[in-house]
TIPA-461193 format. One record per residue (C-alpha): residue number from 1; x, y, z; residue in three letters. Coordinates in steps of 0.001 Angstrom, whole numbers. Example, Ala and Ser with C-alpha at 12.3 -4.5 7.8 and 13.67 -1.06 7.14 Angstrom:
BEGIN
(1 (12300 -4500 7800) "ALA")
(2 (13670 -1060 7140) "SER")
This chain:
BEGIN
(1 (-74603 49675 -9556) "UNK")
(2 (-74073 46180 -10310) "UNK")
(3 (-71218 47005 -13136) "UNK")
(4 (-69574 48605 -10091) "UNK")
(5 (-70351 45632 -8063) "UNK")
(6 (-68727 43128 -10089) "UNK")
(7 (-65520 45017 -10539) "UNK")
(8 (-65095 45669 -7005) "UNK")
(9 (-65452 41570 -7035) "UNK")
(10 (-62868 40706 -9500) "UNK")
(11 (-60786 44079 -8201) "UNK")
(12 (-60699 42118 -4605) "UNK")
(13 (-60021 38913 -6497) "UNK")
(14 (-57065 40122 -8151) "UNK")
(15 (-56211 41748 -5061) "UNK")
(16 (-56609 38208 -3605) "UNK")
(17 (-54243 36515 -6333) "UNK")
(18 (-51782 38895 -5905) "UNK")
(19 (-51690 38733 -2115) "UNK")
(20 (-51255 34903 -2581) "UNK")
(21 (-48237 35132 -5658) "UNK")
(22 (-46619 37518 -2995) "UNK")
(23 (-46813 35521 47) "UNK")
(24 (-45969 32528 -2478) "UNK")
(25 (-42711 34499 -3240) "UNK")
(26 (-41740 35481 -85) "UNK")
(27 (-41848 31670 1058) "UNK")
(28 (-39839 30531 -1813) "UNK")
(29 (-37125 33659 -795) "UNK")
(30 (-37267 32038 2559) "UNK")
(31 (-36833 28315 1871) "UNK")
(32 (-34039 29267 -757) "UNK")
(33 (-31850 31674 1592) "UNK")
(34 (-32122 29485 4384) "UNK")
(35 (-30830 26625 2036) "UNK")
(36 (-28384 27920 681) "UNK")
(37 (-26642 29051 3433) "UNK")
(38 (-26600 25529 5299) "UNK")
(39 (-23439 24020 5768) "UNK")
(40 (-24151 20274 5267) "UNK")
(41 (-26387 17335 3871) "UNK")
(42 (-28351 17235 7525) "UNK")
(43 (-28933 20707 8082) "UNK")
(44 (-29595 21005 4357) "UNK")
(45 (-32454 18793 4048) "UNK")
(46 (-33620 19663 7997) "UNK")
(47 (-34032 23442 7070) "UNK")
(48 (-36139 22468 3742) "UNK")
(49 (-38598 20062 5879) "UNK")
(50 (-38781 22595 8519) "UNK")
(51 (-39719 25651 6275) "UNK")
(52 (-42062 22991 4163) "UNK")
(53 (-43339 22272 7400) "UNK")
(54 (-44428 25951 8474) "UNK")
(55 (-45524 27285 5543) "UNK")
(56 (-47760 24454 4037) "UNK")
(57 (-49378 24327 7824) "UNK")
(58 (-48879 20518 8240) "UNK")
(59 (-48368 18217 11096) "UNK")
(60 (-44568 16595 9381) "UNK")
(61 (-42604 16539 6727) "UNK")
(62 (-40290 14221 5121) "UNK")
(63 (-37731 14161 2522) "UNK")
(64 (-36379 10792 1182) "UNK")
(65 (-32906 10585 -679) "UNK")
(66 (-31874 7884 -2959) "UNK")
(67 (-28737 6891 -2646) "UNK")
(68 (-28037 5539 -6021) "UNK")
(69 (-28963 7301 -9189) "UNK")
(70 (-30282 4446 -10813) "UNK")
(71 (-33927 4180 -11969) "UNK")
(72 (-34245 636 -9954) "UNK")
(73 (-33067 1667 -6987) "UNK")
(74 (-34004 -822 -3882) "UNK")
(75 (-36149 1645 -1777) "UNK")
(76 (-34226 554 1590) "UNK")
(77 (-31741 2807 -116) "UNK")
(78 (-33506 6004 676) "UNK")
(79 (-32309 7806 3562) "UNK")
(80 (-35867 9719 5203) "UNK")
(81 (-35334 12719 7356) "UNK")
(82 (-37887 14204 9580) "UNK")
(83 (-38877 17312 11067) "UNK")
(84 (-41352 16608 14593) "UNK")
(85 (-41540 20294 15853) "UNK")
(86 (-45306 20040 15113) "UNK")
(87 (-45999 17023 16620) "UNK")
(88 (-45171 14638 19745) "UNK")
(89 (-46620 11886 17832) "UNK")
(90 (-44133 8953 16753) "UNK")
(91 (-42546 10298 12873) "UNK")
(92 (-44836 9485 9743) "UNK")
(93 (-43110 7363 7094) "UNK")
(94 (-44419 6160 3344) "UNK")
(95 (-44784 2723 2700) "UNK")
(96 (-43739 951 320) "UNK")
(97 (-46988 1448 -2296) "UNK")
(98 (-46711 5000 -1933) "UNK")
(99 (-42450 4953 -2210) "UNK")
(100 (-42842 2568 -4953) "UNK")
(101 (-45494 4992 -6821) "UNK")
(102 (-43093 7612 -6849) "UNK")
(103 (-40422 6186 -8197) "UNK")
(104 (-42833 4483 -11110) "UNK")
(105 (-44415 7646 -11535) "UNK")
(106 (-42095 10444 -10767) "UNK")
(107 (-44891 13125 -10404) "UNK")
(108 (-46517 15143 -7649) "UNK")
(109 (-49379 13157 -5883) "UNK")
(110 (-52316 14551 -3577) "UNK")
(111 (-54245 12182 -1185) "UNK")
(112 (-56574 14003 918) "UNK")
(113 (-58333 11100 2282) "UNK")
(114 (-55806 7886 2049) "UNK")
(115 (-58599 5852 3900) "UNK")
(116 (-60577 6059 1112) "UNK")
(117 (-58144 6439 -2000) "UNK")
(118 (-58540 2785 -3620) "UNK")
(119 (-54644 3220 -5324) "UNK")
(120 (-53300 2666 -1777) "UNK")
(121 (-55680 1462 606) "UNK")
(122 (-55017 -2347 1229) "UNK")
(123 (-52198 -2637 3120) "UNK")
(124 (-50851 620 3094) "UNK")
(125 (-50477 507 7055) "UNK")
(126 (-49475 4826 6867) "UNK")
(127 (-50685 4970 10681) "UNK")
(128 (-51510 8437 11841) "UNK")
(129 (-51312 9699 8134) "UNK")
(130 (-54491 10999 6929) "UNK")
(131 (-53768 13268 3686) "UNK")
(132 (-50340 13786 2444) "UNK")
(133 (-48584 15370 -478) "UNK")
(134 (-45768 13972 -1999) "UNK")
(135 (-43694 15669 -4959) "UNK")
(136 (-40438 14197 -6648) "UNK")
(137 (-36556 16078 -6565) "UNK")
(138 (-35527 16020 -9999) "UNK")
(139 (-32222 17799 -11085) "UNK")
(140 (-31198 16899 -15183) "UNK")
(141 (-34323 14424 -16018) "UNK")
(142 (-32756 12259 -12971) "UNK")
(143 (-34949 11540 -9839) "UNK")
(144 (-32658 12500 -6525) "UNK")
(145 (-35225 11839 -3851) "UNK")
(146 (-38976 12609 -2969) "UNK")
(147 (-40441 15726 -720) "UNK")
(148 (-43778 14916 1258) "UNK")
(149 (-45642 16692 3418) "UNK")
(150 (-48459 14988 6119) "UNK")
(151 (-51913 15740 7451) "UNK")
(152 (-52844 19131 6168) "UNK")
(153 (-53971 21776 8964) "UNK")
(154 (-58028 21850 8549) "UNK")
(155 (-60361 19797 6600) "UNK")
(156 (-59924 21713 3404) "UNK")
(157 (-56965 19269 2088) "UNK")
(158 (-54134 20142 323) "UNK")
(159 (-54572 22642 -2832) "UNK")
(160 (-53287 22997 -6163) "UNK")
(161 (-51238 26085 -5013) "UNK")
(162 (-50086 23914 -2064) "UNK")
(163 (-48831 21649 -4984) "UNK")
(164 (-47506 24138 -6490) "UNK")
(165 (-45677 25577 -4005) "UNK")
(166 (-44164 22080 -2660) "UNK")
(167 (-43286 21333 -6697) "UNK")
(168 (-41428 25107 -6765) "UNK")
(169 (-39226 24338 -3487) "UNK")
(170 (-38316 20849 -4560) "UNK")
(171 (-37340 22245 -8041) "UNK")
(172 (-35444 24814 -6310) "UNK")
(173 (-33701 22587 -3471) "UNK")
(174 (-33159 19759 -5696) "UNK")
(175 (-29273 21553 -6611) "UNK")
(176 (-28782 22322 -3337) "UNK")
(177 (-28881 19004 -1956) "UNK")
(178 (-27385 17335 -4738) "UNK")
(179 (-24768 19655 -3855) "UNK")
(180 (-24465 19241 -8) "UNK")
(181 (-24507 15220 -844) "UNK")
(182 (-21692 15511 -3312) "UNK")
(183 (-19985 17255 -804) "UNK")
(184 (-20359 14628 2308) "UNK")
(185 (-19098 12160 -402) "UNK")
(186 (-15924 13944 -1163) "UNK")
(187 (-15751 14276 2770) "UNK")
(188 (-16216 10654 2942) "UNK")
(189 (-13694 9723 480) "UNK")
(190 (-10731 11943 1689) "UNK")
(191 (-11443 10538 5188) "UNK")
(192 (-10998 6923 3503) "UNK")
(193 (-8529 7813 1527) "UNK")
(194 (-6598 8994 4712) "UNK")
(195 (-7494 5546 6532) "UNK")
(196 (-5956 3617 3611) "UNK")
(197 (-3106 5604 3575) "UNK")
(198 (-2667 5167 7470) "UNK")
(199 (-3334 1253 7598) "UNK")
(200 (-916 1486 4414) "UNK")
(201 (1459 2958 6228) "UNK")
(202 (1179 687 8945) "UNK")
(203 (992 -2807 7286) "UNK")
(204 (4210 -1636 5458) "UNK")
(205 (5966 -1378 9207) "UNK")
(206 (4607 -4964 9809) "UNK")
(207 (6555 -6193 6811) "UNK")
(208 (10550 -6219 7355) "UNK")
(209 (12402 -3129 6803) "UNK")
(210 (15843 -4310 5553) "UNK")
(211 (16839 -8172 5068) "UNK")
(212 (18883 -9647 7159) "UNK")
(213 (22685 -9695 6822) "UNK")
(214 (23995 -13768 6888) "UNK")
(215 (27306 -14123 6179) "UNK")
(216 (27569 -16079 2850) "UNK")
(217 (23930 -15191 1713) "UNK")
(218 (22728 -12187 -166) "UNK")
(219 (19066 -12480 889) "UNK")
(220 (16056 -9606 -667) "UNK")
(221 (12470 -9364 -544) "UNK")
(222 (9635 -7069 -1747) "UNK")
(223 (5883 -6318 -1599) "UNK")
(224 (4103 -4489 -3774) "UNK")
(225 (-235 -4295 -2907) "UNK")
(226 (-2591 -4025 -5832) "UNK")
(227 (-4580 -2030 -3293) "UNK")
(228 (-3561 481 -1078) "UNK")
(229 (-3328 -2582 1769) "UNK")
(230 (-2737 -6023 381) "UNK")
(231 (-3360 -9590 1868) "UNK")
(232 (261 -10629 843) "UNK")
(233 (2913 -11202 4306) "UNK")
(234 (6877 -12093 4273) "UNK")
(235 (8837 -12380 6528) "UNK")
(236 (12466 -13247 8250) "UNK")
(237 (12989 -14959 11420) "UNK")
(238 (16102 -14866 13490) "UNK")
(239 (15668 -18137 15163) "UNK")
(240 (19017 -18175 16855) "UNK")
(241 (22325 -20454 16034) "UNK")
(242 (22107 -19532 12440) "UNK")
(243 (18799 -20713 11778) "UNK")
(244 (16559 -18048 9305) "UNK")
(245 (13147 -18543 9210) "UNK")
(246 (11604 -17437 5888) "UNK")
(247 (7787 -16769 4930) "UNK")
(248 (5514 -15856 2334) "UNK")
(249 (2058 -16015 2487) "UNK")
(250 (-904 -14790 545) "UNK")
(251 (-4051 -14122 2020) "UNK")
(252 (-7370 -14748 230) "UNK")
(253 (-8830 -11492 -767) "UNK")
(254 (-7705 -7894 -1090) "UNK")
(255 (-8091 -4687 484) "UNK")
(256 (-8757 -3941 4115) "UNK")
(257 (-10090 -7664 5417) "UNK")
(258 (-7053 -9266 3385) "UNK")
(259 (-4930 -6963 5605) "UNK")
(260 (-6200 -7829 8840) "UNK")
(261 (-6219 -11509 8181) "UNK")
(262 (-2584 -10620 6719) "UNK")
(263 (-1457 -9197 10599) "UNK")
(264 (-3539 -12286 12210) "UNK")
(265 (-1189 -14453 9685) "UNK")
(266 (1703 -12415 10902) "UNK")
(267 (1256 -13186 14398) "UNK")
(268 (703 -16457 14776) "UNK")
(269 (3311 -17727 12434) "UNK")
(270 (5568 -15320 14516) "UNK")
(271 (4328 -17081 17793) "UNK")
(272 (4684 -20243 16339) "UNK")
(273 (8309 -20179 15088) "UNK")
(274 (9305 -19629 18467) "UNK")
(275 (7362 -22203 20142) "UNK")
(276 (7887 -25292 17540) "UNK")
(277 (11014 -25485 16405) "UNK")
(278 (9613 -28226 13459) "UNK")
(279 (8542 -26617 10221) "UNK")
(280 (5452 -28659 10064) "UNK")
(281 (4036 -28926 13517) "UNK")
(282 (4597 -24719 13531) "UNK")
(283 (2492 -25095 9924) "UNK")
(284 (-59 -27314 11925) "UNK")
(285 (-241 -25343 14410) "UNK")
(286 (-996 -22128 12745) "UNK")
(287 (-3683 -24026 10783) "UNK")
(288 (-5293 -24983 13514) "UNK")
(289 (-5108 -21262 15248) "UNK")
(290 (-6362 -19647 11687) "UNK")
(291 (-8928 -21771 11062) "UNK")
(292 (-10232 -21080 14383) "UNK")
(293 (-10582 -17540 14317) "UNK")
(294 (-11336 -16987 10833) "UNK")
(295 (-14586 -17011 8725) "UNK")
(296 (-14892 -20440 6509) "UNK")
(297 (-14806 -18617 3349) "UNK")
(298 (-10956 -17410 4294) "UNK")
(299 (-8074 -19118 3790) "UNK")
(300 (-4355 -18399 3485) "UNK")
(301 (-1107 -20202 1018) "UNK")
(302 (2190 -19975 2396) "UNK")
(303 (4995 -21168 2508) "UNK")
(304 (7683 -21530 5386) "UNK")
(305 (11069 -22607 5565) "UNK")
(306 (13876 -22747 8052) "UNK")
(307 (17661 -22248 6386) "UNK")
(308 (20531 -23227 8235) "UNK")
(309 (22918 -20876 6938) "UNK")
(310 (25638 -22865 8428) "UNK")
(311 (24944 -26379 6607) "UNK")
(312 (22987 -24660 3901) "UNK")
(313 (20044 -27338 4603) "UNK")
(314 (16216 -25659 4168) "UNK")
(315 (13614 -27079 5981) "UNK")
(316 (9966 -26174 4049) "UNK")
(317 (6720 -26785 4350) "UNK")
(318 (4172 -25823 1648) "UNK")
(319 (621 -25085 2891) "UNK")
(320 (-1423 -25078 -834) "UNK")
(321 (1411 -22225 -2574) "UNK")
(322 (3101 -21405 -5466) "UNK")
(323 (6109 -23932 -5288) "UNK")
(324 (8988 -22053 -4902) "UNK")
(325 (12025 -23004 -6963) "UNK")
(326 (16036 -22947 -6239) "UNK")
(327 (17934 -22614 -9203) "UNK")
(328 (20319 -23177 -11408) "UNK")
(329 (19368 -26840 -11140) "UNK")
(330 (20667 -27869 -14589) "UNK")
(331 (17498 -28135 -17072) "UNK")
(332 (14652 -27369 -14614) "UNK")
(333 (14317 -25480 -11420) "UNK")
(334 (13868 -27796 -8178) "UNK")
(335 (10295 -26728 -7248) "UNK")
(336 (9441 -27033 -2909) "UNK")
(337 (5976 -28172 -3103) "UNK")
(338 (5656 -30327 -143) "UNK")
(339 (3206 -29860 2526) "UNK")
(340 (-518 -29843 2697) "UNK")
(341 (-3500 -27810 1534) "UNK")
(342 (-4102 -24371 2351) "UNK")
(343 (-4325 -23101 6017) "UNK")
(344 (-7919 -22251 7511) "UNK")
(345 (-9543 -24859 6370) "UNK")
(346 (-8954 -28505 7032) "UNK")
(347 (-7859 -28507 10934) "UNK")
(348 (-6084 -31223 12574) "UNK")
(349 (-4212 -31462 9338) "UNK")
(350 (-909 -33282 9163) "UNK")
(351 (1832 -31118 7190) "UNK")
(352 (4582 -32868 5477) "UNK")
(353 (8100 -31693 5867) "UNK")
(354 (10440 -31169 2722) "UNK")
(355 (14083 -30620 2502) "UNK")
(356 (16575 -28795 366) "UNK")
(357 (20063 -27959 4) "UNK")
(358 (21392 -24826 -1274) "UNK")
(359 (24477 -25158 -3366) "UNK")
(360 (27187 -22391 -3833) "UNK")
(361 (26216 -19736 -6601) "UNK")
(362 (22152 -21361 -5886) "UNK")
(363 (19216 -19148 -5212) "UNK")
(364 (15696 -19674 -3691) "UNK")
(365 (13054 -17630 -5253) "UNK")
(366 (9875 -17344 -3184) "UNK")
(367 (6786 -15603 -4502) "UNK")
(368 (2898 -15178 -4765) "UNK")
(369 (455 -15788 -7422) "UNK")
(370 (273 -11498 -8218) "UNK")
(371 (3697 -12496 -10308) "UNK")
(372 (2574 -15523 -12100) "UNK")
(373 (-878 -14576 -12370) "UNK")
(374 (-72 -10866 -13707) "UNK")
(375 (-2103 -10018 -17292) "UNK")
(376 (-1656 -8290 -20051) "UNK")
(377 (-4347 -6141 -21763) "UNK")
(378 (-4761 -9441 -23842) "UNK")
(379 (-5872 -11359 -20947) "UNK")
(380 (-2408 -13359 -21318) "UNK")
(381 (-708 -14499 -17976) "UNK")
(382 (2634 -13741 -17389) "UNK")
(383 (2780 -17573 -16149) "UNK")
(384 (5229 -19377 -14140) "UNK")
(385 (7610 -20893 -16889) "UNK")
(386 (8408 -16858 -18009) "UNK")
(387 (8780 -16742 -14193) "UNK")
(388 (11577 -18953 -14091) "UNK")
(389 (13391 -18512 -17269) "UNK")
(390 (13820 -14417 -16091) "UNK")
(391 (14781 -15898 -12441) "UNK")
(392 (17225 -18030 -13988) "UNK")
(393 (18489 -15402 -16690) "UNK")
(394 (19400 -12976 -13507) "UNK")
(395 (20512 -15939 -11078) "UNK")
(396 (24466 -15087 -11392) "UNK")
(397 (23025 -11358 -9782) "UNK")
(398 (22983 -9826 -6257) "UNK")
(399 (19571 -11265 -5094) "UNK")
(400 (18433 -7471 -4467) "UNK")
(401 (18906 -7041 -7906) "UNK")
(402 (17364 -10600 -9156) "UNK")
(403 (13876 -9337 -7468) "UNK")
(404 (14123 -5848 -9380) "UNK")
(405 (14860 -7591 -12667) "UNK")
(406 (11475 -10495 -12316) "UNK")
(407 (9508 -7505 -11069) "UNK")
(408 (10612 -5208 -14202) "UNK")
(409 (10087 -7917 -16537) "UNK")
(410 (6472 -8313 -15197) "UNK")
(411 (5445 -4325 -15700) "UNK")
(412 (6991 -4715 -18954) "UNK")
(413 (4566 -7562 -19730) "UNK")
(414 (1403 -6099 -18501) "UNK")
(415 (2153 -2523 -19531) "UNK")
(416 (-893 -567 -18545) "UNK")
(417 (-2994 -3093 -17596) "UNK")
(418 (-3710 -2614 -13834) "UNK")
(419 (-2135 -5048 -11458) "UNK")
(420 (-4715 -7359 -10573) "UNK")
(421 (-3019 -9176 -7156) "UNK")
(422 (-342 -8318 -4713) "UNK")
(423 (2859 -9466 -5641) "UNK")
(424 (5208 -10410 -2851) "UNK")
(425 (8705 -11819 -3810) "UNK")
(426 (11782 -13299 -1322) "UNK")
(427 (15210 -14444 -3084) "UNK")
(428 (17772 -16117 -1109) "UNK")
(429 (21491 -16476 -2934) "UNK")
(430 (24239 -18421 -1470) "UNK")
(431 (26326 -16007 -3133) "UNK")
(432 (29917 -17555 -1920) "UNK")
(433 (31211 -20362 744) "UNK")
């Protein structure tokens, strides 16, 4: 009688263990259909909290993602999702003791009573949270975020098979949401990558689509961005009885805020041409504009010049750029340096006014820093003397073709190296009387 007891016992406990392995299975089939068929990061990781949620019979549920692989991680990187079906109360988070755990640790952790557990009870400040279970993502020995679970129904606590269960579905879902995040950033980037091309697109309509036709002047110009925007701005301005207004400037920066500083740059020089007919009080001015709506650590080089294409006289000013040069000029190129110091950041600055003359067969060459500056895998500048001699070498061409031949010469120099600044080049040639 009591033999037959006992294995009706262990007969209902195995009954018992198996009932549990198959409801165990049938939640893991669960969790990992419903996964995988979710369509996106969100849903992805709302579905998984949800399911953890109903099956482990707890008030919330939480799953934090790191954003950056790295092992030291800032823990403001972790982006926490939460599922309050169960609950009206306001959503449970970790703080940082128990965040900072994990990551140390990178195992599952039980706290049944976190009044009492002396690893986190000073200053934990978990309101609301009275037992939790908390089990790391880890896909290829790399820790991807952190699955927890609060306040278990009951006053049993949370289990080993709990545990176990939670350690299974974040094993399983770890893929899956590596996946989904991979995904969003590929989203991300072609969506960026479309914006670039866009604001490419339009900063290159900003920039002049043919130069201008002067009788007696074969005039060129050219802007390539070491980005898919640049900071770098030219321009020609028809300024009426045969006055050309010429500009280069080169914004501080690269990228995106280089390009919107480069239309700000754009505009006001534009609006100041018009309005002061003086090279230098239009520099002034445009100082004064810039440094008023721009951010202290911004500034902008340039360089602007009226040509009187009927007495060949320029009129310059140069606000802190590379000094142009007009050659032949016998041994040395005449270099336009006068001016002042770079706009944006001195206001109320008085620009000085320079003048030139352009002789027959004579050529200005105006151009940013991205030329002179331009490096080799040696970490050798191309430099502004190698500048000028392959200016001078190609002075007796078109001017069209004196821009092509400096810009050649500079990819020939740096050969792969990648081009570290936007290079922006004007060339004016009084090519015959």
């Amino acid at each position: 009688m009591l033999a037959s007891s006992r294995t009706v016992e262990r007969l209902q406990a195995e009954n018992r263990r198996l009932r549990a392995a198959l409801e165990e299975l049938s939640i893991l089939n669960e969790v990992s259909t419903a996964v995988s068929s979710a369509s996106s990061l969100d849903a992805t990781v709302d579905l998984i909290v949800r399911k953890c949620v109903k099956h482990l019979k707890v008030q919330q549920g939480a799953l934090l993602l790191l954003d950056k692989p790295e092992a030291g991680a800032a823990l403001k990187t972790m982006v926490r999702k939460v599922d309050r079906e169960s609950a009206m109360a306001m959503p449970m988070r970790l703080g940082d003791q128990i965040t900072g755990w994990m990551l140390k640790n990178q195992k599952p952790l039980v706290v049944n009573d976190l009044t009492s557990d002396a690893r986190f009870r000073a200053g934990t400040g978990e309101d609301g949270i009275r037992s939790l279970l908390c089990v790391p993502m880890v896909l290829k020995g790399r820790l991807i975020g952190v699955l927890t679970v609060f306040n278990k129904d009951g006053q049993a606590g949370f289990s080993s098979g709990d545990q176990r269960l939670l350690s299974i579905i974040a094993t399983q879902s770890a893929q899956v949401v590596e996946n989904a995040r991979l995904i969003e950033e590929e989203k991300a980037l072609v969506l960026l990558q479309e914006e670039l091309r866009l604001a490419r697109d339009i900063q290159r309509k900003l920039l002049p689509t043919k130069a201008p036709a002067r009788s007696g002047y074969s005039i060129s110009g050219l802007s390539e961005p070491a980005k898919r925007v640049g900071g770098d701005y030219y321009d020609f301005l028809d300024l009426g009885d045969g006055r050309l207004g010429l500009c280069l400037a080169d914004v501080s920066g690269k990228g995106i805020t280089a390009a919107l500083l480069m239309s700000n740059v754009q505009a006001t020089v534009r609006s100041q041409s018009r309005l002061s007919p003086d090279v230098s009080t239009c520099v002034s001015r445009s100082n004064d504009m810039l440094h008023a709506t721009t951010d202290s650590d911004k500034f902008v080089t340039m360089f602007y010049g009226v040509l009187d294409t009927r007495t060949h006289m320029l009129e310059y000013c140069n606000a802190g750029h590379n000094p142009p040069i007009v050659l032949p000029n016998g041994r040395q190129p005449e270099l336009l340096g006068t001016g002042g110091p770079v706009l944006g950041v001195v206001p109320g600055f008085p620009y000085e006014r320079g003048t030139a003359r352009l002789e027959l067969g004579q050529t200005l060459v105006v151009y940013s820093d991205g030329f002179s500056e331009a490096m080799n895998h040696r970490l050798e500048e191309f430099g502004e003397k190698r500048l000028w001699a392959v200016a001078e070498a190609a002075s007796g061409l078109s001017s069209e073709r004196l821009v092509s031949a400096i810009l050649a010469d500079v990819r020939r120099f740096s050969g792969d190296a990648p081009q570290g600044d936007d290079m922006t080049i004007i060339a004016v040639q009084r090519s015959k009387a």
